[in-house]
C-alpha positions as CSV (number, residue, x, y, z in Angstrom):
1,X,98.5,133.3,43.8
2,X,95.9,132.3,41.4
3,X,96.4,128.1,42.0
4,X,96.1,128.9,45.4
5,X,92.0,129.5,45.0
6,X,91.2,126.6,43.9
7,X,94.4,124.3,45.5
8,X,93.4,124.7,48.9
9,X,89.7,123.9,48.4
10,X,90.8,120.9,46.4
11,X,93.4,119.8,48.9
12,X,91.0,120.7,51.7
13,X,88.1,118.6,50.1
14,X,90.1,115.4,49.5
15,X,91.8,115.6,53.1
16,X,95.2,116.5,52.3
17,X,95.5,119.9,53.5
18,X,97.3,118.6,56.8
19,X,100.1,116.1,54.2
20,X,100.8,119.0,51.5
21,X,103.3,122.4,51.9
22,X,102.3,125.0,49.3
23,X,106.5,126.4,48.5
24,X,107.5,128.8,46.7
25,X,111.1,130.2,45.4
26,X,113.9,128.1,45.1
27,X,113.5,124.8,43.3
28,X,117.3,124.0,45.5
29,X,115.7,124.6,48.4
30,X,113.0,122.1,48.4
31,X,114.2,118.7,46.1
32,X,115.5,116.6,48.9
33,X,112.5,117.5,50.9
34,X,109.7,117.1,48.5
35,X,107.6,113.2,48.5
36,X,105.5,114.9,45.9
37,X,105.3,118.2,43.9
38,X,102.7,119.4,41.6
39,X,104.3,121.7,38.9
40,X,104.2,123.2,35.1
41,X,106.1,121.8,32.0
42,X,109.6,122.7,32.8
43,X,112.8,121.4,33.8
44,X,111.7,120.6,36.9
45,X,110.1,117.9,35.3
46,X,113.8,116.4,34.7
47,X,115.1,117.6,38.2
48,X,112.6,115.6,40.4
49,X,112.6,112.7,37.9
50,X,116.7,112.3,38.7
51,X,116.2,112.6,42.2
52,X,112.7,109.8,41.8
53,X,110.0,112.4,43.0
54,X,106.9,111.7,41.5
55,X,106.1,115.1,40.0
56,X,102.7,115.6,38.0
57,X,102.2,118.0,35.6
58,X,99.2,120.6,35.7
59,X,99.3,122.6,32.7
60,X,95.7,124.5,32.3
61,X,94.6,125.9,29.0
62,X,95.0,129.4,30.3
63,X,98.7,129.0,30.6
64,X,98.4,129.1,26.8
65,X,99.7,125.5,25.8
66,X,97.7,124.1,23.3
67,X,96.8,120.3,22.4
68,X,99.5,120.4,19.5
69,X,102.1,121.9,21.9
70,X,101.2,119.2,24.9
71,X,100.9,116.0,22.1
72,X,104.7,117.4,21.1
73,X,106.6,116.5,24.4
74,X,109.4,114.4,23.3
75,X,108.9,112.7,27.3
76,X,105.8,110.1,27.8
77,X,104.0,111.9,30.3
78,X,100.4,112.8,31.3
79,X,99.9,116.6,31.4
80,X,96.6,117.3,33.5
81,X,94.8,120.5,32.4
82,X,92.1,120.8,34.5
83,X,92.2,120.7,38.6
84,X,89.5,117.8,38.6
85,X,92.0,115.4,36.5
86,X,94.8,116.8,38.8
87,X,92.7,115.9,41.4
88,X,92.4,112.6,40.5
89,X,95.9,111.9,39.2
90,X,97.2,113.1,43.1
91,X,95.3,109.3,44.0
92,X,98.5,108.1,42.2
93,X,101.7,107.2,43.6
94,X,104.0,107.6,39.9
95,X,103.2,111.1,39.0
96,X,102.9,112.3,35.1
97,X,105.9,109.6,34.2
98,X,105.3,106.8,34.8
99,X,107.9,104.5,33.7
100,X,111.6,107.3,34.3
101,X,114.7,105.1,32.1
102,X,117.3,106.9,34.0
103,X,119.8,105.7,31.7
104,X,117.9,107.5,28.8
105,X,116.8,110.2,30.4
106,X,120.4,111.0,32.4
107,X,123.3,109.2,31.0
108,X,124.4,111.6,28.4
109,X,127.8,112.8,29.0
110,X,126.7,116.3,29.1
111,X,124.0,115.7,31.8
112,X,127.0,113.3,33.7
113,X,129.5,116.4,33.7
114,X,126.6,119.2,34.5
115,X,124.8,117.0,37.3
């Protein structure tokens, strides 16, 4: 509820309010329909990076990660942590990750039987 103030203003402003679906619930629901999806640290991160959906990151300070806890992300990714940087990082076509080795990011055995 709280994005949403200052999401549609920001979507609004750039002229993307008519290209963008604000969804909620199901992550299922929504991967094979998404071109690009603005979301937290999670394992959705993973999830749209297997399927090659750009996915950027938007962590803000009030959601209580910290520097140390963003510099400690064992992926190479750009976490944006205010809504001007997401703002500008939506101008990009990649997303947080830029470079996805799906080999090294998917070919584990584990991740082969569980996908």
């Amino acid at each position: 509820v709280t994005e949403k103030k200052w999401l549609i203003p920001m979507l609004v402003h750039n002229n993307l309010i008519d290209d963008v679906d604000i969804l909620e619930g199901s992550l299922l629901k929504y991967i094979n329909h998404s071109k690009r999806v603005i979301g937290g640290i999670s394992s959705a991160v993973g999830e749209f990076s297997y399927n090659k959906i750009p996915y950027y990151i938007y962590e803000p300070e009030s959601n209580g990660y910290d520097k140390e806890v963003i510099s400690s992300l064992t992926i190479n990714a750009e976490v944006y942590r205010t809504p001007e940087q997401l703002c500008l990082a939506l101008n990009n076509t990649y997303g947080s990750i830029r470079n996805v080795d799906q080999q090294l990011m998917f070919g584990g055995e584990t991740l082969k039987w569980y996908i």
